[in-house]
C-alpha positions as CSV (number, residue, x, y, z in Angstrom):
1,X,186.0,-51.7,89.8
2,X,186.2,-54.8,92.0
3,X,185.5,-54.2,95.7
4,X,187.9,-55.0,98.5
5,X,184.9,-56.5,100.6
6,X,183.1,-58.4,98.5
7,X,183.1,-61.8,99.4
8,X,183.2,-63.0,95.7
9,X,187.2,-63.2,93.6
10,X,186.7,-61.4,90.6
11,X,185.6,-63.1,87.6
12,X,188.3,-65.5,86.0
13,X,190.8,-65.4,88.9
14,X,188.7,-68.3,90.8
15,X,191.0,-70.9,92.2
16,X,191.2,-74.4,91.5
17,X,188.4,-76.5,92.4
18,X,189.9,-79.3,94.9
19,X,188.6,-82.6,93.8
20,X,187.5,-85.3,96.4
21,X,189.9,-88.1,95.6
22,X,188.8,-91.5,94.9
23,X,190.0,-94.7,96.8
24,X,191.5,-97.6,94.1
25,X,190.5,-100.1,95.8
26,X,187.3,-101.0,93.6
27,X,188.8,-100.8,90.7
28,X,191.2,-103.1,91.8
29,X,188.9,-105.4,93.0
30,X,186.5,-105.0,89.6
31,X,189.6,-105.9,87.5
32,X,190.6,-108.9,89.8
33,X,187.3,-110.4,89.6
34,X,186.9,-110.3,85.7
35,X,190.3,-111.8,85.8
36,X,189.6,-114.7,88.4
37,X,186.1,-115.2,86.2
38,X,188.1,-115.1,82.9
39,X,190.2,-117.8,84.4
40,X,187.5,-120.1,86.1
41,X,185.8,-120.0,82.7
42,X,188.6,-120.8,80.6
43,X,190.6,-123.3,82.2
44,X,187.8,-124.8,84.9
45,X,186.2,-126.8,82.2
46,X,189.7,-127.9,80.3
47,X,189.9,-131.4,82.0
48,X,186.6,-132.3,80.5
49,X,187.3,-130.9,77.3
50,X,190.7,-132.8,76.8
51,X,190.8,-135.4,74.5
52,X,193.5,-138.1,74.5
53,X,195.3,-139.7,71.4
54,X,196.0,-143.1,72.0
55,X,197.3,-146.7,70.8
56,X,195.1,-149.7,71.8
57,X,197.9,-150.7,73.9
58,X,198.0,-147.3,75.8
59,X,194.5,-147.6,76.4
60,X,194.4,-151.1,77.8
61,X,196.7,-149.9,80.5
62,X,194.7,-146.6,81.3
63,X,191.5,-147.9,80.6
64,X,190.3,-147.0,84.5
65,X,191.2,-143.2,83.9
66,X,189.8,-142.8,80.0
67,X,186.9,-145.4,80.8
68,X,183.3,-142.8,79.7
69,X,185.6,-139.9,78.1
70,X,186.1,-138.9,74.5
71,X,189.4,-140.5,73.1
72,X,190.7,-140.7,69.9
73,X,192.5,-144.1,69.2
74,X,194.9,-145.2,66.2
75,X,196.1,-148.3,65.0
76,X,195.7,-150.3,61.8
77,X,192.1,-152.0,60.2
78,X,191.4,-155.6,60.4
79,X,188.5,-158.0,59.8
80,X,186.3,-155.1,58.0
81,X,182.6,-155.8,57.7
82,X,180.4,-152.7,56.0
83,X,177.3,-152.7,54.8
84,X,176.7,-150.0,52.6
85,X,173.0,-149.9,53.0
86,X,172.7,-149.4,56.3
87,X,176.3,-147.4,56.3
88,X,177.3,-149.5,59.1
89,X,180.6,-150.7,59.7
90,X,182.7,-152.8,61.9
91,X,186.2,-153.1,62.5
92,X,189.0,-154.7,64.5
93,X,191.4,-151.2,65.3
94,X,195.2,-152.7,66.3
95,X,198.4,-151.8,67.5
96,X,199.6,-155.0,67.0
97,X,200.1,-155.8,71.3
98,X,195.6,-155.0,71.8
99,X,193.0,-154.8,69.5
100,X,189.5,-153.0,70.2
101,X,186.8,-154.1,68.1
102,X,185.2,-150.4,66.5
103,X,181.4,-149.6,65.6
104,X,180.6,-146.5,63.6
105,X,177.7,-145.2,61.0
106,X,178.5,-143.2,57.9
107,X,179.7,-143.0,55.0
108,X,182.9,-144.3,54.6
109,X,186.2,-143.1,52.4
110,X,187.6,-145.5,49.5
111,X,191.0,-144.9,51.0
112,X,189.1,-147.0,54.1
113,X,190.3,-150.5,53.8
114,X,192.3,-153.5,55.7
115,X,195.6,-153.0,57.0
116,X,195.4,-148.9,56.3
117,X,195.8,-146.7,59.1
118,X,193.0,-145.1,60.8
119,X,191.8,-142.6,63.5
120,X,188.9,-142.9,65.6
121,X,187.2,-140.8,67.9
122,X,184.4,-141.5,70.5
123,X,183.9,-143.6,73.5
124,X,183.8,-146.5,74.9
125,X,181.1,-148.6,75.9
126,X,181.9,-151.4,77.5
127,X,184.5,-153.7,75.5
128,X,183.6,-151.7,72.0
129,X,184.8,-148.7,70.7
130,X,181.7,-146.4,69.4
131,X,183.3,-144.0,66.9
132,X,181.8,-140.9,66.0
133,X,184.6,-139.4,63.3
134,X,186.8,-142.1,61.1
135,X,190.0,-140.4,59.8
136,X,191.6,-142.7,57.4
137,X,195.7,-142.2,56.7
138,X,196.1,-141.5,53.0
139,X,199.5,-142.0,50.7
140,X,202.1,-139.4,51.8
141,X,203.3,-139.4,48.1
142,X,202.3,-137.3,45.2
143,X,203.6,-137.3,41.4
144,X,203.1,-134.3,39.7
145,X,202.2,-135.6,35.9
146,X,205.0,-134.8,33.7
147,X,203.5,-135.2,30.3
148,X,200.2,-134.4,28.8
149,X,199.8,-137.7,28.3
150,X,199.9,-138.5,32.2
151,X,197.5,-135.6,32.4
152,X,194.7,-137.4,30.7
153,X,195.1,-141.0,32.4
154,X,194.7,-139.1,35.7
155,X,192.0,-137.3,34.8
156,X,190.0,-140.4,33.0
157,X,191.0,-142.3,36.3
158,X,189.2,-139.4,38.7
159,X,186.4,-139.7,36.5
């Protein structure tokens, strides 16, 4: 059947193929670069994209390294001026050590109002604060009404 001199194993006794084998190395290098990218990408832009919370007071004493970024900046309202027409308004934000007088446009909440707490955020320019978002602090507390009566005067009051 099979013949001692033919150059060719009989068929399914062939012997395992030898593969050539591959170095790592540019997988390793492939993975380290989408890791180093992934990286650069995510965190090489963070220090622009910070923004800082601070008091009026806080910012008067960095005011050289937040001068031209986007802050957000708390304190109380004073001296409100709005002009509902136009939707702008001006305010005095304070800490009660600094004050920074504040410019935005928009519609404003009726929870907005003199000595209330408020959030700002935007930038300066020069000695004014122009605010692009206005987060006014509301009442911590809520009543749940207890009788049906309650019930109505709520709702005629939302009305």
């Amino acid at each position: 059947m099979s013949d001692p001199s033919s150059p060719l194993p009989p068929a399914g006794q062939l012997g395992q193929a030898r593969r050539r084998r591959r170095s790592p190395w540019p997988a390793v290098l492939g993975v380290a670069a989408l890791v180093g990218l992934t990286g650069f990408i995510a965190f090489g832009n963070l220090n622009r994209s910070l923004e800082y919370f601070v008091t009026p007071t806080e910012y008067q004493q960095q005011q050289a390294q937040l001068q031209g970024r986007s802050i957000r900046i708390g304190g109380l309202v004073r001296d409100v001026q709005y002009d509902p027409q136009s939707l702008n308004l001006r305010f005095v934000v304070s800490d009660g050590g600094a004050s920074f007088p504040v410019q935005y446009q928009g519609a404003v909440s009726d929870l907005f109002k003199e000595n209330q707490g408020v959030v700002v955020r935007g930038e300066f320019e020069g000695n004014t604060f122009h605010a692009s978002d206005l987060v006014v602090k509301h009442s911590e507390e809520y009543n749940v009404p207890k009788t049906q009566a309650e019930l109505k005067d709520l709702l005629k009051t939302t009305e």
